[in-house]
Backbone as JSON, one array per atom type, in Angstrom:
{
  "sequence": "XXXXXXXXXXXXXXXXXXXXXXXXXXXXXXXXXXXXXXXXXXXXXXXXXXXXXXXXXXXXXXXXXXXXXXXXXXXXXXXXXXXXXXXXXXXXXXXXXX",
  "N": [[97.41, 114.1, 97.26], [99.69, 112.57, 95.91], [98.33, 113.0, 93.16], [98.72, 115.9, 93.14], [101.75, 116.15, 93.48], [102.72, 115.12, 91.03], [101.56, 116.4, 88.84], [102.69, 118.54, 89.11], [101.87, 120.66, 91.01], [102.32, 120.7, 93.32], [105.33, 120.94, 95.56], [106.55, 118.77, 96.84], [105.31, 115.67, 98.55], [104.06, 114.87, 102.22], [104.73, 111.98, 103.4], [104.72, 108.43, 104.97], [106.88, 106.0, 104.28], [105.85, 103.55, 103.53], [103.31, 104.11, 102.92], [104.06, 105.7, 100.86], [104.7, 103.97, 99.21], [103.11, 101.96, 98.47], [101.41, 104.12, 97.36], [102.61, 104.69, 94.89], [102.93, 102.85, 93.79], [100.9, 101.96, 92.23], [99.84, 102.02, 88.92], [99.01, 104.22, 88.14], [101.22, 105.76, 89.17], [103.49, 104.84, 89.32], [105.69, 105.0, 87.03], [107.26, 107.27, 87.29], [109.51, 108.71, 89.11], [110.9, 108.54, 92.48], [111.91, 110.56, 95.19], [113.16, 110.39, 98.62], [113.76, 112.74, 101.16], [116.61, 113.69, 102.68], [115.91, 114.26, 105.5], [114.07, 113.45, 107.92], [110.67, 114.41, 108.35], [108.94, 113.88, 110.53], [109.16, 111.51, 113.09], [107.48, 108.45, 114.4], [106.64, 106.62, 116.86], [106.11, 102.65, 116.82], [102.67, 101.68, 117.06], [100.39, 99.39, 118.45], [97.04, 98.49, 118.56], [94.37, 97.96, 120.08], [90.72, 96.42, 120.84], [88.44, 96.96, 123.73], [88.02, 94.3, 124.28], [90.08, 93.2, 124.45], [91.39, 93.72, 126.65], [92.01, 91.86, 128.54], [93.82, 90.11, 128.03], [95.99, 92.36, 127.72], [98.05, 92.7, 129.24], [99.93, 90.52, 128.99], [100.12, 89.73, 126.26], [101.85, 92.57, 125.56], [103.89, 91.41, 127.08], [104.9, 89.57, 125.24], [105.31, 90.86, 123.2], [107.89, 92.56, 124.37], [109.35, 90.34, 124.46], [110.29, 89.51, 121.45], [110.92, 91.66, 120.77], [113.16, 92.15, 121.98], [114.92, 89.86, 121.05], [115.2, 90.43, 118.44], [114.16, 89.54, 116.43], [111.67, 91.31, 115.96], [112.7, 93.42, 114.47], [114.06, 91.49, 112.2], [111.53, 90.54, 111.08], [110.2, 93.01, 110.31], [111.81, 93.4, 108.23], [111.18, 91.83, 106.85], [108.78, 91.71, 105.84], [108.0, 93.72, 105.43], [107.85, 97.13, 102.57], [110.63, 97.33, 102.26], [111.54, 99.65, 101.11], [113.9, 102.21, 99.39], [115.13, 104.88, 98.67], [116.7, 107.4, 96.12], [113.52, 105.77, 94.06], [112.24, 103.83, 91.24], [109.16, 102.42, 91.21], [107.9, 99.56, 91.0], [105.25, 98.7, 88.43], [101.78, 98.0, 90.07], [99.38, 96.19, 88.71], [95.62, 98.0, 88.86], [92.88, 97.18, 90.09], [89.53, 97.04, 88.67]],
  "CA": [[98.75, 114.67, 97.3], [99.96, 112.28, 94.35], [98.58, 113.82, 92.05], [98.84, 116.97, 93.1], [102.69, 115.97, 93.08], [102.87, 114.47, 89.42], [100.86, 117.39, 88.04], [103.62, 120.13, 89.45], [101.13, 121.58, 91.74], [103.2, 121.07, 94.28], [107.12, 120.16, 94.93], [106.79, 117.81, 97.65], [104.65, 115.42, 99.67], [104.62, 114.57, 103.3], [103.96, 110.56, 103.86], [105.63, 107.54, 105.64], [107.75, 105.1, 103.12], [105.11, 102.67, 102.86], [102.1, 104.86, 102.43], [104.59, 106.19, 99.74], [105.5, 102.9, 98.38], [101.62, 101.5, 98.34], [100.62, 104.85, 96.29], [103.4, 105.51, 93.98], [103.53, 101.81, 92.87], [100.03, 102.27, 91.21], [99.98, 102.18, 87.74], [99.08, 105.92, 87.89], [102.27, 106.83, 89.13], [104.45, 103.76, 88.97], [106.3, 105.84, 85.96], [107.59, 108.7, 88.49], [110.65, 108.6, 90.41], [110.33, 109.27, 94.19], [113.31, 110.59, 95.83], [112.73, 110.9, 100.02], [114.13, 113.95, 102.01], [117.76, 113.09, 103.82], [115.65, 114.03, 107.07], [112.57, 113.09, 108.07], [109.79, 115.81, 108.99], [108.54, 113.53, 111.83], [109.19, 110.06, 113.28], [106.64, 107.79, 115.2], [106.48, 105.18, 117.53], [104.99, 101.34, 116.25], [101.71, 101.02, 118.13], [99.36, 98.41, 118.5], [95.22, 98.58, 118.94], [93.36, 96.45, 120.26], [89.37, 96.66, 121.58], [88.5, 96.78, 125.01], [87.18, 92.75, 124.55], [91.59, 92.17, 124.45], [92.38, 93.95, 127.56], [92.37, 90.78, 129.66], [95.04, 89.88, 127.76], [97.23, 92.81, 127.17], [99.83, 91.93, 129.62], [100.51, 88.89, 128.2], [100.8, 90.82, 124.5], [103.27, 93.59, 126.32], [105.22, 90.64, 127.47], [105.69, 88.95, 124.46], [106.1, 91.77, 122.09], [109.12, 92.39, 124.76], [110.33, 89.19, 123.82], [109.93, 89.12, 120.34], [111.66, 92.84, 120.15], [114.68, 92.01, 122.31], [115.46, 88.86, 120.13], [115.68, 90.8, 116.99], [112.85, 89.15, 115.72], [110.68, 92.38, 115.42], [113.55, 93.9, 113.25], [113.93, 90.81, 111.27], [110.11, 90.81, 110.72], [109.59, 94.23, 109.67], [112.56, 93.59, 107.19], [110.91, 90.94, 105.51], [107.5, 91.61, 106.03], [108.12, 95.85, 104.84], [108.35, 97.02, 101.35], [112.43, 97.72, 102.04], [111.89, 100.4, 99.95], [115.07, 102.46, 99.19], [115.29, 105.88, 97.23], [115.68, 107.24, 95.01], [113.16, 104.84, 93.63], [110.96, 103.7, 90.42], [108.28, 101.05, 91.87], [106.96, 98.17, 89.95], [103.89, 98.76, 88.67], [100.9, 97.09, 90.22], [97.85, 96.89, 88.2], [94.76, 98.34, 90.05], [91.88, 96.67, 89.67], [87.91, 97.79, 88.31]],
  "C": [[99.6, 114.12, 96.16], [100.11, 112.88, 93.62], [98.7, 115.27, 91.87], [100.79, 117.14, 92.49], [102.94, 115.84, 91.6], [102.23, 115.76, 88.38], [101.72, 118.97, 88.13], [102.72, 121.16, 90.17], [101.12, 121.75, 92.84], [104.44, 120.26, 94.44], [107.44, 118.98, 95.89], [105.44, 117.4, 98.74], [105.28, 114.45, 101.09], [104.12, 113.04, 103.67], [104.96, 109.76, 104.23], [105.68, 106.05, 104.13], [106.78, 104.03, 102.94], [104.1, 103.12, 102.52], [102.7, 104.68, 100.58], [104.5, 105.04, 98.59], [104.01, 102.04, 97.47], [101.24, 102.68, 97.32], [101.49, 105.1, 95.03], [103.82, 104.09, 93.49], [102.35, 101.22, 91.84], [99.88, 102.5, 89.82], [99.95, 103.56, 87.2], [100.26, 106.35, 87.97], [103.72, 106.21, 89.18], [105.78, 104.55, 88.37], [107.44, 106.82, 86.76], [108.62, 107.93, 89.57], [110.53, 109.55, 91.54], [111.63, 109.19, 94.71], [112.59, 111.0, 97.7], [113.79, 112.3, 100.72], [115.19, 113.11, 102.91], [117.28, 113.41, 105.41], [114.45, 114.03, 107.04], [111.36, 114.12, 108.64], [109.27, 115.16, 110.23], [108.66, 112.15, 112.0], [108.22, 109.97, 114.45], [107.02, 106.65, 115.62], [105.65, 104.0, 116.7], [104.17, 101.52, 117.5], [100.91, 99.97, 117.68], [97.79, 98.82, 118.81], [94.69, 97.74, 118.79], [92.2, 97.11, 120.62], [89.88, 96.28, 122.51], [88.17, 95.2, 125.01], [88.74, 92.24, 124.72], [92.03, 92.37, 125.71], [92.58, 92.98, 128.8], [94.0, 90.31, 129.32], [96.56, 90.77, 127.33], [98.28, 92.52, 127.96], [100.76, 90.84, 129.47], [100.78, 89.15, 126.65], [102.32, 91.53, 124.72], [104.35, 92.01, 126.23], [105.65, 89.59, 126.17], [105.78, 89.8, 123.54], [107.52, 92.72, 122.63], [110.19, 91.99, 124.55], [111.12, 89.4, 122.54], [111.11, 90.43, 119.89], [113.02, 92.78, 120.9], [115.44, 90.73, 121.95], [115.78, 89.19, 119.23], [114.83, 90.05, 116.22], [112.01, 89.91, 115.1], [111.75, 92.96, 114.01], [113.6, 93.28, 112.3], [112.26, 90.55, 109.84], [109.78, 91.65, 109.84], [110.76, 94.11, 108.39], [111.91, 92.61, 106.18], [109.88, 91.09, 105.38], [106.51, 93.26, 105.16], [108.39, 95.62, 103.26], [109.73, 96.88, 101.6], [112.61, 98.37, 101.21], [113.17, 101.23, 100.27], [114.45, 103.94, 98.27], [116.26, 106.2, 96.65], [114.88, 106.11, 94.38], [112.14, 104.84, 92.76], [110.64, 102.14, 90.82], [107.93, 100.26, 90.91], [105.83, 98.76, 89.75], [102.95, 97.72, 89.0], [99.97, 97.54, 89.53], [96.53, 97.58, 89.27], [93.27, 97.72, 89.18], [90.32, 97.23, 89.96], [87.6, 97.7, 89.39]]
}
């Protein structure tokens, strides 16, 4: 979808801000300013996955990712932990390696 974008072979793609941020900070397309859409075509829930070898313990997960999200911890987290990308935006380039 990139490069379909960058090549004018089509006017817009559909991906979530870090997909975006992970492909468009590629040296391929680094160059290229990415503006996002003032509304979003679809929002999702955060989930988690685990194997069946965790489910002894998922209620004890549940209950502290409870915690963790009614402290403001999860928010804090994902702020420092996320690109925090912003648009319009030109990304850094990362090299990509052989």
């Amino acid at each position: 979808m990139a490069r379909m974008l960058q090549k004018d072979r089509c006017d817009y793609a559909v991906m979530n801000d870090h997909n975006a941020a992970a492909i468009f900070s590629n040296q391929v397309f680094c160059q290229n300013t990415i503006y996002q859409s003032p509304k979003p075509t679809n929002t999702v829930e955060m989930l988690f996955a685990m194997g069946t070898k965790m489910q002894p313990l998922k209620a004890l997960i549940n209950i502290q990712i409870k915690i963790f999200t009614e402290s403001g911890k999860l928010e804090a987290s994902l702020l420092n932990h996320s690109s925090n990308l912003t648009f319009p935006s030109s990304l850094k380039c990362i090299a990509v390696e052989p």
